[in-house]
N, CA, C and O atoms as CSV, one atom per row, in Angstrom:
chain,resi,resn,atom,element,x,y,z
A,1,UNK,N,N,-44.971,-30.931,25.632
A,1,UNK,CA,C,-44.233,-31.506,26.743
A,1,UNK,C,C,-45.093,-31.405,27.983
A,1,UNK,O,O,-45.769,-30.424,28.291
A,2,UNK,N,N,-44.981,-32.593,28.691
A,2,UNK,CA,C,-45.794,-32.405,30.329
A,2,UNK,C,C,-44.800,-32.182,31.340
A,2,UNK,O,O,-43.939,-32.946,31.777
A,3,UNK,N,N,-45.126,-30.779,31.681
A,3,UNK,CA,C,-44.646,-30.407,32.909
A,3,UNK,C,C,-44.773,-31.557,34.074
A,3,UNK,O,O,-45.762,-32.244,34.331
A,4,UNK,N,N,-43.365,-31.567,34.762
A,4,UNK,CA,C,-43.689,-32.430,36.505
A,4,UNK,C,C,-45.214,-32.183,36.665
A,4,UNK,O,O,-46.012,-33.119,36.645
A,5,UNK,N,N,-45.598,-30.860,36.829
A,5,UNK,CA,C,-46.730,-30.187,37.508
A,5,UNK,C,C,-47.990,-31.506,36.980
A,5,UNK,O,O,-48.855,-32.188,37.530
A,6,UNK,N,N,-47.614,-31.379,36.049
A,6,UNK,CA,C,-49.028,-32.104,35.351
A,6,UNK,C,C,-49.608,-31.142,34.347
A,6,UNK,O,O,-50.602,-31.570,33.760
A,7,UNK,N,N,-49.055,-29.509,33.913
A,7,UNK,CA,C,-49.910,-28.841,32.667
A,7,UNK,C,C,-48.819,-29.158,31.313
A,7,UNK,O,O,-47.640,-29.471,31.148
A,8,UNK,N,N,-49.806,-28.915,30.644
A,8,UNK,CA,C,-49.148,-29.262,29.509
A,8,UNK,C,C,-48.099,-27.925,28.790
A,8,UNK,O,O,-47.932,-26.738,29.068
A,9,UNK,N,N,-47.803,-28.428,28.231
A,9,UNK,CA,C,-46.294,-26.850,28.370
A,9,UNK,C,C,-46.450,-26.865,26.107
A,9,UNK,O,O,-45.544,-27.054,25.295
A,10,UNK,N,N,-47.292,-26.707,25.963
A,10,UNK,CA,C,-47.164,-26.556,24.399
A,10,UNK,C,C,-46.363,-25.489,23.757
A,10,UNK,O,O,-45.697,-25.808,22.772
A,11,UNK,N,N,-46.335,-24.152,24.219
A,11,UNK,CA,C,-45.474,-23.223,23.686
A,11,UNK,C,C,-45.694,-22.459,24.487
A,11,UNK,O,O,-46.772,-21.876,24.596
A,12,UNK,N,N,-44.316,-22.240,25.515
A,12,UNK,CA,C,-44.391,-21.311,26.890
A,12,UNK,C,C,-43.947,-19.787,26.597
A,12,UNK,O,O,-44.262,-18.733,27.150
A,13,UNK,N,N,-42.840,-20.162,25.193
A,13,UNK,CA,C,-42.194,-18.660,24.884
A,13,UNK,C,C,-42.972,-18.388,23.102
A,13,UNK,O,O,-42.554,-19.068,22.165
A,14,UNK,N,N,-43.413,-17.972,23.020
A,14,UNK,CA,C,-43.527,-17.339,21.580
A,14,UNK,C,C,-42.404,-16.713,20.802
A,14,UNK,O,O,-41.496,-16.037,21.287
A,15,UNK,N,N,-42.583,-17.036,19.472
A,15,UNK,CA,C,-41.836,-15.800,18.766
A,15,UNK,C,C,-42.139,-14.270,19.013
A,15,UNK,O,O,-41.132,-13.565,19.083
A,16,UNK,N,N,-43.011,-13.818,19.114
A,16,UNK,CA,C,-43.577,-12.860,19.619
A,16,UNK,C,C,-42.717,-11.979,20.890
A,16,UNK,O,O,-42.376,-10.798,20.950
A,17,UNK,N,N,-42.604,-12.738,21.525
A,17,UNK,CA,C,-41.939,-12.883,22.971
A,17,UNK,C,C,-40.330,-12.386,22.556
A,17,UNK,O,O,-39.764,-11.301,22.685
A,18,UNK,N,N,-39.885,-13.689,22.005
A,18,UNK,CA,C,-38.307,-13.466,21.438
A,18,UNK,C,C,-37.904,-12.301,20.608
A,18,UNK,O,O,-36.738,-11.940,20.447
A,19,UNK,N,N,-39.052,-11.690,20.047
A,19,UNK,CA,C,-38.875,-10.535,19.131
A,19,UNK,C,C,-38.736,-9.265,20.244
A,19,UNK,O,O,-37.769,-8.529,20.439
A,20,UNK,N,N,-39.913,-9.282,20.828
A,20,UNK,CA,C,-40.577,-7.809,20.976
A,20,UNK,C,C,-39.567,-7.949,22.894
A,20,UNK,O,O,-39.089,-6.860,23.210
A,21,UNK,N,N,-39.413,-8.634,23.526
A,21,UNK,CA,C,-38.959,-8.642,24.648
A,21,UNK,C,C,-37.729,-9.123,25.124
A,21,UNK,O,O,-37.126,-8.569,26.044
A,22,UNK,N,N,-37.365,-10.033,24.598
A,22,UNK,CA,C,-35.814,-10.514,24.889
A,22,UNK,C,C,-34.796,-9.958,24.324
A,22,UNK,O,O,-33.755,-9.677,24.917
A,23,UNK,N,N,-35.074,-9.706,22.838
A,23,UNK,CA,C,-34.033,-9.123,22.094
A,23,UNK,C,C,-34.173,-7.168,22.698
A,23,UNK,O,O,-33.294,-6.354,22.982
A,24,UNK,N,N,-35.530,-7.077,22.680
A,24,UNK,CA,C,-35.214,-5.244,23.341
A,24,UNK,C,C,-34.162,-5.119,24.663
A,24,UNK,O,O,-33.166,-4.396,24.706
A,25,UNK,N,N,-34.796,-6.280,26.036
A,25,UNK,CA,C,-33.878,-6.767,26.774
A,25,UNK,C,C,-32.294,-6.567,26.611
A,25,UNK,O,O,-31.495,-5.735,27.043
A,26,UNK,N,N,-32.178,-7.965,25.606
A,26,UNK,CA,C,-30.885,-7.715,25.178
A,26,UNK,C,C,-29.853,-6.871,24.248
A,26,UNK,O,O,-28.628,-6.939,24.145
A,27,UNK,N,N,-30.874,-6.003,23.575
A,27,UNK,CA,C,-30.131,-4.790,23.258
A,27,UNK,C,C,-29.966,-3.437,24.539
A,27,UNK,O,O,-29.213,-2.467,24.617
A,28,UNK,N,N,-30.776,-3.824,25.184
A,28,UNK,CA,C,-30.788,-2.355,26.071
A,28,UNK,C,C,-29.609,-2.609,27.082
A,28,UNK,O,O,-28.965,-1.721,27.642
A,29,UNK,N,N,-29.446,-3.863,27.214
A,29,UNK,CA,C,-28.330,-4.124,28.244
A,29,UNK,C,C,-27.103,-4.140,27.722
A,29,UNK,O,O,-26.043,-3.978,28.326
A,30,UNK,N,N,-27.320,-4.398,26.254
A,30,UNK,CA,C,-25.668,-4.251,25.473
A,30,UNK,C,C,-25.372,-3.367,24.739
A,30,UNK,O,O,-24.227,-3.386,24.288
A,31,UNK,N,N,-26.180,-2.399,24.392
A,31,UNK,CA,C,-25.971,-0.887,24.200
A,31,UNK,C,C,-24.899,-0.466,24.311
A,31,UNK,O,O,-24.207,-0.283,23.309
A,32,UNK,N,N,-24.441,-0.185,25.583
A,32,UNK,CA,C,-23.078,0.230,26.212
A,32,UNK,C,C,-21.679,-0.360,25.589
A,32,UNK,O,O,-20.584,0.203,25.592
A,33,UNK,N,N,-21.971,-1.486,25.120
A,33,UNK,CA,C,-20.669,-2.179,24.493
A,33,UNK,C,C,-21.062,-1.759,23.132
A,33,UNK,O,O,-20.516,-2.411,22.241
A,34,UNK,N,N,-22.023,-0.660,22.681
A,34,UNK,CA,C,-22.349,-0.847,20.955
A,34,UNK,C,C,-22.452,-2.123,20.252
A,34,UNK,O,O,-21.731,-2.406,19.296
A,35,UNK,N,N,-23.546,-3.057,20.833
A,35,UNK,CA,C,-23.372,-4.135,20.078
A,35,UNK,C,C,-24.980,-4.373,20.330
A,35,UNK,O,O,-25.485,-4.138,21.428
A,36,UNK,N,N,-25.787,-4.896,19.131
A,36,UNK,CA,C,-27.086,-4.970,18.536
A,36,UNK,C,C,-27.224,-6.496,17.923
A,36,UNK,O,O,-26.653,-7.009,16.962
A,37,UNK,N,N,-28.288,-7.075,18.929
A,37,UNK,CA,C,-28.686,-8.467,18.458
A,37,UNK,C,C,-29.668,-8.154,17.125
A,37,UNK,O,O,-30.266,-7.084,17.007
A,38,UNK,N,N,-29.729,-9.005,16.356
A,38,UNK,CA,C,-30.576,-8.823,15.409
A,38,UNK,C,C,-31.438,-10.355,15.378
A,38,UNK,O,O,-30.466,-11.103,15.270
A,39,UNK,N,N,-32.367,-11.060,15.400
A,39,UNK,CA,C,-32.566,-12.374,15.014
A,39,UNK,C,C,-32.993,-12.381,13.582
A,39,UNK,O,O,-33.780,-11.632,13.004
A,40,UNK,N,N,-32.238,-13.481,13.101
A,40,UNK,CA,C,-32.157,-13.912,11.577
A,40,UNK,C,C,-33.008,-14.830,11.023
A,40,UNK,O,O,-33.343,-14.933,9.843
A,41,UNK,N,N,-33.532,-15.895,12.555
A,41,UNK,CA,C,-34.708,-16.796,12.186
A,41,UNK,C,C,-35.081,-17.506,13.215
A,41,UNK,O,O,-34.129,-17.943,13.863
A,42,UNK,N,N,-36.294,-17.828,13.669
A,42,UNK,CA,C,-37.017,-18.206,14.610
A,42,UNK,C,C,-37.456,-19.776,14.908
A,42,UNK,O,O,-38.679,-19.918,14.928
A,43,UNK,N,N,-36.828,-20.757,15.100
A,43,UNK,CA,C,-37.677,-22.362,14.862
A,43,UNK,C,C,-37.619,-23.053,15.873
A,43,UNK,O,O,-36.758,-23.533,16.610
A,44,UNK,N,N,-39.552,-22.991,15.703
A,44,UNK,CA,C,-39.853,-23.959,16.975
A,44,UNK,C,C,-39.631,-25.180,16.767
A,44,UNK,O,O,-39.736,-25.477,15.577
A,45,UNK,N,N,-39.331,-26.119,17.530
A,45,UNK,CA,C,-39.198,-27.521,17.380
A,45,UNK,C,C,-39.549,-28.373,18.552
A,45,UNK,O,O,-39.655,-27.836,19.654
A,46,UNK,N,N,-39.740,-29.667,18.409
A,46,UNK,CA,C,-40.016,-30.209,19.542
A,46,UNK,C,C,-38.739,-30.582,19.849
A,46,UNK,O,O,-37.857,-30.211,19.075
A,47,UNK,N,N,-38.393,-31.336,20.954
A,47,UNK,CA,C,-36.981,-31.810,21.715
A,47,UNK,C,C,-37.203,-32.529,21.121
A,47,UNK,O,O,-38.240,-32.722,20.486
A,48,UNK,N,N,-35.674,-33.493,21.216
A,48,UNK,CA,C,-35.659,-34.957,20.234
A,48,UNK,C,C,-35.410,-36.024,21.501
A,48,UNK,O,O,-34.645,-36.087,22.463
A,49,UNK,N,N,-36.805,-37.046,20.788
A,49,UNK,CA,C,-36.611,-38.085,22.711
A,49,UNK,C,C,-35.992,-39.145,21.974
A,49,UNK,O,O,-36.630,-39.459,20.969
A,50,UNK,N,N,-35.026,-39.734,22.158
A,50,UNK,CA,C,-34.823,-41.078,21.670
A,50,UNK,C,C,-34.910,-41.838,23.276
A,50,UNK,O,O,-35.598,-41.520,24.246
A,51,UNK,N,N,-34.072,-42.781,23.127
A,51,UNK,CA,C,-33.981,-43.629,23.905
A,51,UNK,C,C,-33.330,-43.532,25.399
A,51,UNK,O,O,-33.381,-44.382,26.289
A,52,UNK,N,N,-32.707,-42.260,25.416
A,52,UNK,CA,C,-32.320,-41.817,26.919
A,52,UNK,C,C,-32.325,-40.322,26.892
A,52,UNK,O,O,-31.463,-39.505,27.213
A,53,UNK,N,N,-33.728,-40.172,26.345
A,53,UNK,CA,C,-34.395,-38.985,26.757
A,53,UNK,C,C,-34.561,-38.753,27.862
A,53,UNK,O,O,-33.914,-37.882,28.442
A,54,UNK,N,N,-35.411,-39.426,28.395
A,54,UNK,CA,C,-35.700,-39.452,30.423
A,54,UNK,C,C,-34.108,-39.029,31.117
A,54,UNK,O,O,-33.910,-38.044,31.829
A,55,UNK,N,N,-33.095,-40.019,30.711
A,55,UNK,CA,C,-31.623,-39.970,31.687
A,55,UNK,C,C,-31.146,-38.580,31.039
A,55,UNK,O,O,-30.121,-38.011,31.412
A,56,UNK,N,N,-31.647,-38.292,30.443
A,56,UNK,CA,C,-30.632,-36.898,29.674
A,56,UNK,C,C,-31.424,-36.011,30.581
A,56,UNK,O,O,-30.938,-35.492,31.586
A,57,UNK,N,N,-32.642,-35.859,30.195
A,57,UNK,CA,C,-33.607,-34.727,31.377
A,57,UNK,C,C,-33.020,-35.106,33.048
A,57,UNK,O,O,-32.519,-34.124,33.597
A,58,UNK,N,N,-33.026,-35.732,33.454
A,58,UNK,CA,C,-32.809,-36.401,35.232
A,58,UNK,C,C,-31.256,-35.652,35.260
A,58,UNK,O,O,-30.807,-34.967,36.179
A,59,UNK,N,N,-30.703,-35.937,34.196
A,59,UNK,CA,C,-29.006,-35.394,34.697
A,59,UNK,C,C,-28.701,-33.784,34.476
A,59,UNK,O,O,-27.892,-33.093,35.096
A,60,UNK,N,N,-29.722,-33.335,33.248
A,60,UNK,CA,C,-29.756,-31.725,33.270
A,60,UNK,C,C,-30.419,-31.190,34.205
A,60,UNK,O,O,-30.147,-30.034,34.531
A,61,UNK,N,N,-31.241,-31.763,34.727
A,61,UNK,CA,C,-31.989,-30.918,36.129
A,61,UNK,C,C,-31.340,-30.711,37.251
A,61,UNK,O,O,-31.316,-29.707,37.963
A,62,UNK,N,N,-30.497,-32.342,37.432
A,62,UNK,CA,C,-30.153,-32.329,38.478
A,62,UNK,C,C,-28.461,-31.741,38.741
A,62,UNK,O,O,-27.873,-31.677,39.821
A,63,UNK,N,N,-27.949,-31.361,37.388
A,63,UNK,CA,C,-26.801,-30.645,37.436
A,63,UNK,C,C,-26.630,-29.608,38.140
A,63,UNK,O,O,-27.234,-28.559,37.915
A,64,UNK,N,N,-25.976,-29.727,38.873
A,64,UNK,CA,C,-25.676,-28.139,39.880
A,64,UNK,C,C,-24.423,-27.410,39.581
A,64,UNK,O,O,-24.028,-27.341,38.417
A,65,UNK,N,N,-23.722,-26.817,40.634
A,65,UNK,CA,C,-23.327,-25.710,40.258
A,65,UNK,C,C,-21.616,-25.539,41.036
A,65,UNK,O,O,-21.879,-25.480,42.237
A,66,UNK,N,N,-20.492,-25.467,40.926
A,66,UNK,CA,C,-19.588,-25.914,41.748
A,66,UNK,C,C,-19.287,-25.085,42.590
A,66,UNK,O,O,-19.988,-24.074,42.560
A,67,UNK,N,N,-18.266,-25.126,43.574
A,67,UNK,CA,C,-17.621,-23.896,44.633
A,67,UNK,C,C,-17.426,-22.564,43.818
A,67,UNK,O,O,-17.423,-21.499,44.435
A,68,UNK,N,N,-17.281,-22.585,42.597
A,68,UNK,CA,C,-16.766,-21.255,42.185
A,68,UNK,C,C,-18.357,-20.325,41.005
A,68,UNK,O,O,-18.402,-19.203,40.500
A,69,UNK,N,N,-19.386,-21.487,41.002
A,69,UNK,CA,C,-20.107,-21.571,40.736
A,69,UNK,C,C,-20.321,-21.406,39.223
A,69,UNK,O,O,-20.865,-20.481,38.620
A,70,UNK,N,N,-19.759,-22.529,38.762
A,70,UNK,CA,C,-19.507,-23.055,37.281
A,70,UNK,C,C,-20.387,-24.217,37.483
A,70,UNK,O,O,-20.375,-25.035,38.402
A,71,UNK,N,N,-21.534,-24.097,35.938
A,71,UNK,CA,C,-22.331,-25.266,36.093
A,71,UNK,C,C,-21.228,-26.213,35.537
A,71,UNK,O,O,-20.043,-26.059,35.242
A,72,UNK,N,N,-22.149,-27.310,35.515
A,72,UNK,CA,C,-21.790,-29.115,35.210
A,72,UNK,C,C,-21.462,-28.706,33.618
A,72,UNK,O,O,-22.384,-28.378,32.871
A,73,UNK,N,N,-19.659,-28.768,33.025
A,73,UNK,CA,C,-20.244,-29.367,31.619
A,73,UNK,C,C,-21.067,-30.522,31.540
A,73,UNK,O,O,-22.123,-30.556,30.908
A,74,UNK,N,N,-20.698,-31.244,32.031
A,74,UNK,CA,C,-21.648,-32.858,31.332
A,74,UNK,C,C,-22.943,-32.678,30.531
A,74,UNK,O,O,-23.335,-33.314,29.553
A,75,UNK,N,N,-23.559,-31.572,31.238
A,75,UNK,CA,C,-24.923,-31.385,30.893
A,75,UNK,C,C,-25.074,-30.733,29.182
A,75,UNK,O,O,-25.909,-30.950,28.304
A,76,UNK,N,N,-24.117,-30.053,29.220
A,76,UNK,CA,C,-23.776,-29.960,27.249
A,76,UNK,C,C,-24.209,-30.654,26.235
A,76,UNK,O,O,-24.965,-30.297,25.332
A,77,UNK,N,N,-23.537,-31.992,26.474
A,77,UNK,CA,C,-23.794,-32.854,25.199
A,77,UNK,C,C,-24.981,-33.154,25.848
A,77,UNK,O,O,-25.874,-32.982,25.019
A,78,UNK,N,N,-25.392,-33.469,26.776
A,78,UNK,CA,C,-26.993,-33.935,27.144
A,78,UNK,C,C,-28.001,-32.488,26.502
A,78,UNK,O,O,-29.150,-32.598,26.075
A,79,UNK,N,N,-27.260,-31.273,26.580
A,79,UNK,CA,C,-28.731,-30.309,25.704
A,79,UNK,C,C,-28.878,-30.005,24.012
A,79,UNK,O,O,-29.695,-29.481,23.253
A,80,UNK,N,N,-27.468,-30.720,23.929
A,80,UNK,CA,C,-27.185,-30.790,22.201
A,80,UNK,C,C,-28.138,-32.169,21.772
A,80,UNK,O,O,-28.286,-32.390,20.570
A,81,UNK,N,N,-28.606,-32.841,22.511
A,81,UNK,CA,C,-29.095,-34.318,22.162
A,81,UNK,C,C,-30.303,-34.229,21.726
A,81,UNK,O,O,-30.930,-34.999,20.998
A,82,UNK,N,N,-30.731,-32.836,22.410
A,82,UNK,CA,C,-32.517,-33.107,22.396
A,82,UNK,C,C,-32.725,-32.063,21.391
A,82,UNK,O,O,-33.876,-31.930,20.974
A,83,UNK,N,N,-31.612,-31.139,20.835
A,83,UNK,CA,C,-31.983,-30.521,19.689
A,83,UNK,C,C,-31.503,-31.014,17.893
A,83,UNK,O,O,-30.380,-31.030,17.389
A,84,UNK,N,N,-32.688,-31.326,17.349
A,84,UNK,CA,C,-32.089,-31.793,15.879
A,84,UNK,C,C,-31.330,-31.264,15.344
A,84,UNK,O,O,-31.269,-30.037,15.417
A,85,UNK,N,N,-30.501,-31.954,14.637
A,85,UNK,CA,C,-29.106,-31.910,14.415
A,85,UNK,C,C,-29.344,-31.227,13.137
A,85,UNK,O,O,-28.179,-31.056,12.779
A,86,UNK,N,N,-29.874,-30.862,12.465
A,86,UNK,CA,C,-29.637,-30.039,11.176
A,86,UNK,C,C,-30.696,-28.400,11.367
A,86,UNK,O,O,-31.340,-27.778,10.523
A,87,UNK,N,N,-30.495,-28.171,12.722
A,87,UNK,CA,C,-30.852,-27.191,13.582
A,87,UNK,C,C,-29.480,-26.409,14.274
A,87,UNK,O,O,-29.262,-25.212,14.462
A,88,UNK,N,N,-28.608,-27.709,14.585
A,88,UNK,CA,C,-26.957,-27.083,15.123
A,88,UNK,C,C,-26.200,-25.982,14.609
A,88,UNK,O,O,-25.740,-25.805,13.480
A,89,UNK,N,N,-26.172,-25.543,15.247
A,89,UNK,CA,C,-24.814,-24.632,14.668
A,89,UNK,C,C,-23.619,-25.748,13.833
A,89,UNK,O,O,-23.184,-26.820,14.256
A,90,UNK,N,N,-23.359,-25.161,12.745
A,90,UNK,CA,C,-22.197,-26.446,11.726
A,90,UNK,C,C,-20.970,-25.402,12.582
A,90,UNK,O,O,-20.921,-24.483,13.399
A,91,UNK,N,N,-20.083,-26.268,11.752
A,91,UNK,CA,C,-18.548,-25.684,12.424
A,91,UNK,C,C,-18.316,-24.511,11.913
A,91,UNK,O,O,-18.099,-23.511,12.598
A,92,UNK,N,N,-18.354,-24.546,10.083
A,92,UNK,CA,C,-18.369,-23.603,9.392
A,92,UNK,C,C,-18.800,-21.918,10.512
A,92,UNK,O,O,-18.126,-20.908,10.713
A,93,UNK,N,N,-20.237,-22.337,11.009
A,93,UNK,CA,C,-19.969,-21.043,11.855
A,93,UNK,C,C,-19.637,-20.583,13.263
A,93,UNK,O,O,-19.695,-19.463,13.771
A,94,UNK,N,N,-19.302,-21.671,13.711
A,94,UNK,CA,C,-18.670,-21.548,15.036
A,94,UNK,C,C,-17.343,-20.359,15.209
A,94,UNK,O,O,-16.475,-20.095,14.377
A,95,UNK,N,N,-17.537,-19.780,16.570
A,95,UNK,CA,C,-16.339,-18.456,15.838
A,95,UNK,C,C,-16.817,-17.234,15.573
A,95,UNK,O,O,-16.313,-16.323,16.229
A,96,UNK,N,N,-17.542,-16.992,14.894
A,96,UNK,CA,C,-18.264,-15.976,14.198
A,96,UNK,C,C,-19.286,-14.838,15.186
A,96,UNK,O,O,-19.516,-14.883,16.395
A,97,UNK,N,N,-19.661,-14.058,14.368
A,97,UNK,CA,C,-20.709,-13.330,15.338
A,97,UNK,C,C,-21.961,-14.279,14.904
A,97,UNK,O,O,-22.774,-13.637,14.239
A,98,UNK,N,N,-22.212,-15.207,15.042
A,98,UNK,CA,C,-23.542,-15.771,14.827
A,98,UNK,C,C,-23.839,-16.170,16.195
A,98,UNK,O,O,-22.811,-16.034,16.857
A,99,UNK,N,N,-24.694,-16.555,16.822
A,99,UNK,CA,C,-25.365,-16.997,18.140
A,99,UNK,C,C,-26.635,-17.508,18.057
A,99,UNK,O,O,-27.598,-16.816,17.727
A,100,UNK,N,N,-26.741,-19.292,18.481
A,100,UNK,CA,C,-27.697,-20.075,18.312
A,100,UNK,C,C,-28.588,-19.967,19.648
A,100,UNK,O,O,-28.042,-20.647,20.517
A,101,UNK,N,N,-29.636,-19.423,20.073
A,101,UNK,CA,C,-29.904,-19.573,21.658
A,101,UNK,C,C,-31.191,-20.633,22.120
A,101,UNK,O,O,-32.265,-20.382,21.574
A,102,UNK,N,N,-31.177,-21.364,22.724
A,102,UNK,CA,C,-31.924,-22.521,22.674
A,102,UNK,C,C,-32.882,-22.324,23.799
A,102,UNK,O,O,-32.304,-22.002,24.837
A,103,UNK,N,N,-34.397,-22.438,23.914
A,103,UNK,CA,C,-35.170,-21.935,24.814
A,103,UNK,C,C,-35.374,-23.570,25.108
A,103,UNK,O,O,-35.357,-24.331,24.141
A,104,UNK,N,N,-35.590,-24.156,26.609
A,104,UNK,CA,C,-36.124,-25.642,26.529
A,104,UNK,C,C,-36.931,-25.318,27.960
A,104,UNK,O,O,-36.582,-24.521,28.831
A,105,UNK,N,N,-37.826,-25.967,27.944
A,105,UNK,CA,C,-38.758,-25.840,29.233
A,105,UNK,C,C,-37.754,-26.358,30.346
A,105,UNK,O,O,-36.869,-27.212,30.295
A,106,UNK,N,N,-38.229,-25.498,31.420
A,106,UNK,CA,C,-37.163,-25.322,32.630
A,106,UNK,C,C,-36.704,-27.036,32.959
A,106,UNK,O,O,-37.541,-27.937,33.000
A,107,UNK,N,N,-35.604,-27.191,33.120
A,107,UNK,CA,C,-34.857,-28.662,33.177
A,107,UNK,C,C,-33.880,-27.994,34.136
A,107,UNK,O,O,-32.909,-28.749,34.074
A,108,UNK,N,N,-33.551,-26.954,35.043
A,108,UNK,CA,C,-32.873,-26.941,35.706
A,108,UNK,C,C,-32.089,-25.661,35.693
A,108,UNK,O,O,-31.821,-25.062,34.651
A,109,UNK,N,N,-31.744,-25.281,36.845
A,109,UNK,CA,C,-31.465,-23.997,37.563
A,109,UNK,C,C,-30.016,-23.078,36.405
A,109,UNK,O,O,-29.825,-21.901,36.100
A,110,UNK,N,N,-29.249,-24.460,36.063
A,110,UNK,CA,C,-28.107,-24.462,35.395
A,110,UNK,C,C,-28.268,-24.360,34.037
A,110,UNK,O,O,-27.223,-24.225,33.401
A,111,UNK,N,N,-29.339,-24.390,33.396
A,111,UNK,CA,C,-29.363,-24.407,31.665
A,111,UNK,C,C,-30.833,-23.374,31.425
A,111,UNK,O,O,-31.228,-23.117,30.288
């Protein structure tokens, strides 16, 4: 992906990264509630551009944030778009202790 900037953004977060720093992160902060992330599997992918790739990026960036400071749903189905669909969470596990977390190069203050 090309950054606004102009560098090229090939892989900003590693697995590496997600292992050894986010998840320690996020166990050390949820400790207190006794509750332990584990990751089950790691996949990089590229975003999916179809045809209103560009308008999907322009409206997630530019999504802000309201008086009570709740982002934009709208921007939802615009971050479900750019990830392949047999990557989704199915319904089957929606609900559950499972948790899908989606890393996408910065598109905005709100996602």
């Amino acid at each position: 992906m090309l950054h606004p900037s102009g560098v090229s953004v090939d892989s900003w977060v590693t697995p590496n990264n997600v292992r050894e720093t986010f998840v320690s992160e996020m166990n050390a902060i949820w400790s207190q509630a006794k509750i332990k992330w584990v990751i089950k599997s790691i996949i990089e992918e590229d975003v999916v551009k179809n045809d209103t790739y560009q308008q999907a990026i322009n409206c997630i960036a530019n999504c802000g944030r309201n008086s009570d400071g709740e982002s934009n749903p709208n921007r939802i189905p615009l971050l479900y778009s750019l990830i392949h669909q047999q990557y989704r969470s199915k319904p089957d596990e929606l609900g559950k202790n499972l948790f899908q977390i989606y890393l996408f190069p910065f598109i905005g203050n709100t996602s």
